[in-house]
N, C-alpha and C positions, 0 to 999 in steps of 0.2 A: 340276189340276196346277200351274196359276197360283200358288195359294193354297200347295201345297206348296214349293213353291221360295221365295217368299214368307218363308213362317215359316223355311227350312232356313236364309235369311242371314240372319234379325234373331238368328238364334240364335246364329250362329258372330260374329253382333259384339258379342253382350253376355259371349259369354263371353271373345273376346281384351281387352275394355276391363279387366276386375280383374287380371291381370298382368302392365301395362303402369302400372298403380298402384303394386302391389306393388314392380318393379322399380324403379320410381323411389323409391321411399319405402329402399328397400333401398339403396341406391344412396347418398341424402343422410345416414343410418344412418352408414355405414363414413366418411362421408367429416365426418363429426362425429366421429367415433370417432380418425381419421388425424390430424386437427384436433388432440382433447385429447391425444393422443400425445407430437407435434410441441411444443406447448406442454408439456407434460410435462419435456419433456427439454430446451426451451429452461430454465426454471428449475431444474433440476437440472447443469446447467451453470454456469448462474449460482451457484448455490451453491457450486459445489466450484470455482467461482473463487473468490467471494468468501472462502471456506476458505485456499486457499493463501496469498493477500494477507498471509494473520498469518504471515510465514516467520520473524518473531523474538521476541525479549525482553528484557528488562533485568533486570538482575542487581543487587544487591549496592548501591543507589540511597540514598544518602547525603547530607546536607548537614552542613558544615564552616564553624560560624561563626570567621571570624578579628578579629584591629585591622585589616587594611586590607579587611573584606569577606568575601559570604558564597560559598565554596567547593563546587564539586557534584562527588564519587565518583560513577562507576557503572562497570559492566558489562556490553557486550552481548554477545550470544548470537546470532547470521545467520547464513548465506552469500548469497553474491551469487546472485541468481537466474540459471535454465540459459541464456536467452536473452541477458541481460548478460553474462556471461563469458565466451559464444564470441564476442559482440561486443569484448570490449576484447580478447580474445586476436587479433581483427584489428587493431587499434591504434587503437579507437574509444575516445577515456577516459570515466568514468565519473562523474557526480556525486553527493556525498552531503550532507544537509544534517542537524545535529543543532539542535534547540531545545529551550530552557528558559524556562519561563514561571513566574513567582515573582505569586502572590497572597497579598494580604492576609486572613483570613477576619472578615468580620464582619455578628453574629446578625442586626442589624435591616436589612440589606440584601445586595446584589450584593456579592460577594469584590471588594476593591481592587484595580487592578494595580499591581505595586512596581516588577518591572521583568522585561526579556526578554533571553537572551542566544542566540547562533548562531554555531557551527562546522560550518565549510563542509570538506569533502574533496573532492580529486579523485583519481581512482585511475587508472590508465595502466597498461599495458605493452609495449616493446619487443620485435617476434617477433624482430628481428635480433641482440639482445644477449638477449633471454630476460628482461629482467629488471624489475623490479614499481618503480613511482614514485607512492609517497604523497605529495601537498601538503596542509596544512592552514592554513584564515586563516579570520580571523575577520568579513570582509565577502566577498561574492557574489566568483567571479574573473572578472576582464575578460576578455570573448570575444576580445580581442585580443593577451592576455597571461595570466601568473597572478598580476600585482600585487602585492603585500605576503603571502608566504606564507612556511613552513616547510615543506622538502621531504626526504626521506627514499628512499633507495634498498631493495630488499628483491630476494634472488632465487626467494622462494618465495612464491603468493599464500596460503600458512597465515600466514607470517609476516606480511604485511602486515594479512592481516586482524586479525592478533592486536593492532597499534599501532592499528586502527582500534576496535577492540572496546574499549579499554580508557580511560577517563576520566578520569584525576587533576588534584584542584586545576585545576576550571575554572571561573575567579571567574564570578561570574552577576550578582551583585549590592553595590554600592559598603557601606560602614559603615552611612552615612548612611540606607539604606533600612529598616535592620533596626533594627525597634522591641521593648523590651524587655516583656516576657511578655505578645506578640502572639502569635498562631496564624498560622501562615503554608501554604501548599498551593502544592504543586510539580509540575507539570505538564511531561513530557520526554518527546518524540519524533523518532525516527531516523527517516528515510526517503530513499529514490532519485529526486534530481529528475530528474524528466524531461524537463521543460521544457529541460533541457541539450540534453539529445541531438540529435543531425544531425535536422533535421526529416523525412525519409521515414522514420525509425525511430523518429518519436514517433509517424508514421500508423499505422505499423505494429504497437506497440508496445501502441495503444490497444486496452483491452479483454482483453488477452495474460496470463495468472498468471505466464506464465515468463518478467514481466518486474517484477511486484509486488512491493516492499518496505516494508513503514509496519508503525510496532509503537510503542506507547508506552506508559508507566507514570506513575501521581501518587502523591504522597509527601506526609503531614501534619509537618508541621513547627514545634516541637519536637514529637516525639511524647510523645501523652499518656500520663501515669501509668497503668499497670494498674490494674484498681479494687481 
């Protein structure tokens, strides 16, 4: 009876050891599976952020040689993102930076730089008067002030965006810069600095679509003949 009792537990322990394998093997399965998932959908977020970021375009992007210099047309096409506008409709203002980069092209090297220009906005609203305050100047505006600017009232943010949208005759570049029958490549980007903002809403802000603005366009210049 010795001998049977004997074999009755070596038997009942080889057979509980294979599904206590099994479970564990089962177990590290799902938890690889829950793993690629999670990673899944982390870069599936990532994308359909970095998707929104493009929230604009340039329109209608122009260069205007004159005698005193060379002139840039354009167009854009935004809105302010959701997270910015309920912000400035608390009376948080807004900053906007446009730049233009004018290169020289040439075959046996690096494009040349000729020169750079930048229009700064700041966008505001008053909840108590309701009503929209575009500034624009052509250097950064002092955190202590708005320095040297041109300001504009508006009581509708369609309306303001539409003087923000629109681009005429903004010299970029002196006479002197512009060489006759050179090729020249034009480089122009709109974007929301952020860097402005109250700093717990730049913590906050990071990483966010619904606060992303950057869109830019380049332009050959003069363009070339059809063939």
């Amino acid at each position: 009876m010795g001998r049977v009792n004997t074999m009755a537990f070596s038997t009942h322990c080889s057979k509980s050891a294979v599904p206590d394998g099994a479970v564990a093997g089962g177990r590290l399965r799902r938890a690889l599976r829950c793993l690629s998932g999670w990673l899944l959908g982390c870069l599936l977020v990532l994308g359909a952020g970095a998707h929104a970021a493009a929230t604009g375009a340039v329109k209608d992007l122009r260069l205007e040689a004159a005698d005193d210099g060379l002139y840039l047309h354009a167009l854009l096409e935004f809105e302010v993102p959701a997270l910015a506008e309920d912000a400035l409709r608390k009376g948080i203002p807004m900053y906007f930076v446009t730049e233009a980069e004018l290169t020289r092209s040439r075959w046996y090297w690096y494009d040349q730089p000729v020169a750079t220009a930048q229009r700064y906005l700041r966008l505001s609203y008053q909840p108590l008067t309701r009503r929209w305050r575009l500034n624009v100047a052509s250097e950064p505006f002092d955190p202590s002030g708005l320095g040297v600017s041109l300001g504009q009232n508006f009581d509708e943010l369609s309306d303001v965006l539409a003087a923000m949208q629109r681009i005429a005759r903004w010299k970029i570049a002196p006479p002197s810069a512009i060489e006759p029958r050179a090729q020249y490549n034009l480089q122009l980007r709109f974007r929301l600095d952020m860097s402005q903002l109250p700093r717990p809403l730049q913590i906050g802000a990071l990483g966010r679509s619904g606060w992303s603005l950057s869109f830019a366009r380049s332009l050959r210049w003069p363009a070339e003949p059809a063939p």
